[in-house]
N, C-alpha and C positions, 0 to 999 in steps of 0.2 A: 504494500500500500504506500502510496506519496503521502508523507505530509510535508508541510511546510512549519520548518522550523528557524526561528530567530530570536533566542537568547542573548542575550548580551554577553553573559560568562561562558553559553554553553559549546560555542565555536563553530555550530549549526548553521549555518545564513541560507536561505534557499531553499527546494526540494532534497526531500532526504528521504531515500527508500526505505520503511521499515519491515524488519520482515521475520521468522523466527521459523526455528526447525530441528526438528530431532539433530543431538549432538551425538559424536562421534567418538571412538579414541584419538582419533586423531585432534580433538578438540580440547584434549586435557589440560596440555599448556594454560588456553585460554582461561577454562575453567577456572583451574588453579589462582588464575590471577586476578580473575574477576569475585572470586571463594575473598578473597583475602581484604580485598574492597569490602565485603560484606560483614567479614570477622570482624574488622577496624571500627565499622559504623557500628554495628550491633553490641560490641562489647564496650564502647563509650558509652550507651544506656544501660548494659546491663553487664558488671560481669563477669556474672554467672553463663552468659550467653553458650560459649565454647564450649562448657562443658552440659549446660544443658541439652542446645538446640545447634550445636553447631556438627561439623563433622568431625570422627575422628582422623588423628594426623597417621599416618601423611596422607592428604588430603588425595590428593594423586589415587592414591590404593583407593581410596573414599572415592572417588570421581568414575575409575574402573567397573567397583563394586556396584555403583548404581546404574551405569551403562549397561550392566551385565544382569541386573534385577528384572526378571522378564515382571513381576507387577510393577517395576517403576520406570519415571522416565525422565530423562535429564533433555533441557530443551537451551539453545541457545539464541538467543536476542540479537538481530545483529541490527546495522543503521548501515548503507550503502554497502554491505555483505562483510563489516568490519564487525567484530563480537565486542556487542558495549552493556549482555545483560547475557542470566542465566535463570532458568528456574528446574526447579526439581519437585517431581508429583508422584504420589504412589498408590495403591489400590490398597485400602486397607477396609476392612469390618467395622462398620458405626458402631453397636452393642451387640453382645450375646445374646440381647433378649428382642432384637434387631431379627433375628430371624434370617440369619449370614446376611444380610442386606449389606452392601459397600458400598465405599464414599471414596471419592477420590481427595487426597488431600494432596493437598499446592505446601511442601514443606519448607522451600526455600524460594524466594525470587527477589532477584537484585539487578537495578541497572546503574551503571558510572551516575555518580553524581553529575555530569556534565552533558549525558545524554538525556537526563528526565524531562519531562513535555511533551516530547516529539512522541506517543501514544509508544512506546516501545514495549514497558513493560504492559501493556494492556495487549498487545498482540500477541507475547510472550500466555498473558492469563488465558484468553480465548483459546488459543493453539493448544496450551496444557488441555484446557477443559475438552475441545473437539476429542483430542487423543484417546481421554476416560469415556469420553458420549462414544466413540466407539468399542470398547470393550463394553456396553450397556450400562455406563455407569450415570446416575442423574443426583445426584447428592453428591455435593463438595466442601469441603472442610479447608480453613488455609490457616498455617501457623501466623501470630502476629505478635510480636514482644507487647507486654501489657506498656503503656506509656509512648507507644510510635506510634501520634496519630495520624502520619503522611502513609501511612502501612494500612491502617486502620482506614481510612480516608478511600485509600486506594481499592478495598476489598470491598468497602458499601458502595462504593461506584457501581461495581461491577455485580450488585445485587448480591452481594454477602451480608448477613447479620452475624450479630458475635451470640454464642451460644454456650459458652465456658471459658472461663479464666484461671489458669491452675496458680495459685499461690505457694508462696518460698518463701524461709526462713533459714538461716545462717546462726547458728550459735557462735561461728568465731567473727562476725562482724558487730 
């Protein structure tokens, strides 16, 4: 899809192809680098973040692992076919008492600080979601750090409501 993007900081002027697509191994680099964009931001709200909701290291093995997860799927975000966003979604059971019914959960998605606007990561959302609507999946779940309401913001856009908040506590803080 074109959009038209023109930030001031974002370096965008003009048409900018946005577009997003199952990732690859040969995308791990990328991953990797765009993982670490993610860590940085996420772990300056919370953190707890890495060891809660992040991957474990080395991220690489992490990145393979879920390339190789036949219920999951690693998708890449790109802008003019350059990689400036990554999400990761997987096929999991709502509840027991759910009746195996599955939800596709959107566990991680991140795009460069300098690419946001330009609808990236919403192509990134859409594309995930088609991926599960075709395995018959219709209930969607997406992780969101409690207190990021640009995360937050982003997932009621796209007709998400919040449905649980798990809470923490630290005895050594």
């Amino acid at each position: 899809m074109g959009v038209e993007a023109s930030r001031g900081r974002g370096a965008f002027v003009g048409p900018v192809n946005v577009t997003a697509r199952q990732a690859g191994p040969d995308d791990i680099p990328s991953l990797v680098g765009l993982y670490r964009g993610l860590e940085e931001e996420m772990t300056a709200l919370h953190p707890m973040w890495p060891l809660a909701d992040g991957l474990p290291e080395p991220v690489a093995t992490s990145f393979r692992r879920l390339l190789e997860d036949a219920e999951g799927f690693v998708v890449i975000g790109e802008l003019d076919g350059y990689p400036f966003g990554f999400a990761t979604a997987r096929v999991e059971e709502i509840l027991p008492q759910a009746n195996g019914e599955q939800v596709g959960s959107i566990r991680l998605i991140y795009v460069e600080p300098g690419a946001r606007e330009v609808a990236l990561g919403e192509e990134m959302r859409e594309y995930v979601m088609d991926l599960l609507r075709g395995r018959g999946i219709s209930k969607f779940d997406a992780h969101v750090l409690p207190g990021h309401r640009l995360a937050k913001n982003f997932f009621e856009a796209g007709g998400f409501a919040a449905r649980s908040i798990v809470m923490y506590h630290d005895d050594e803080r």
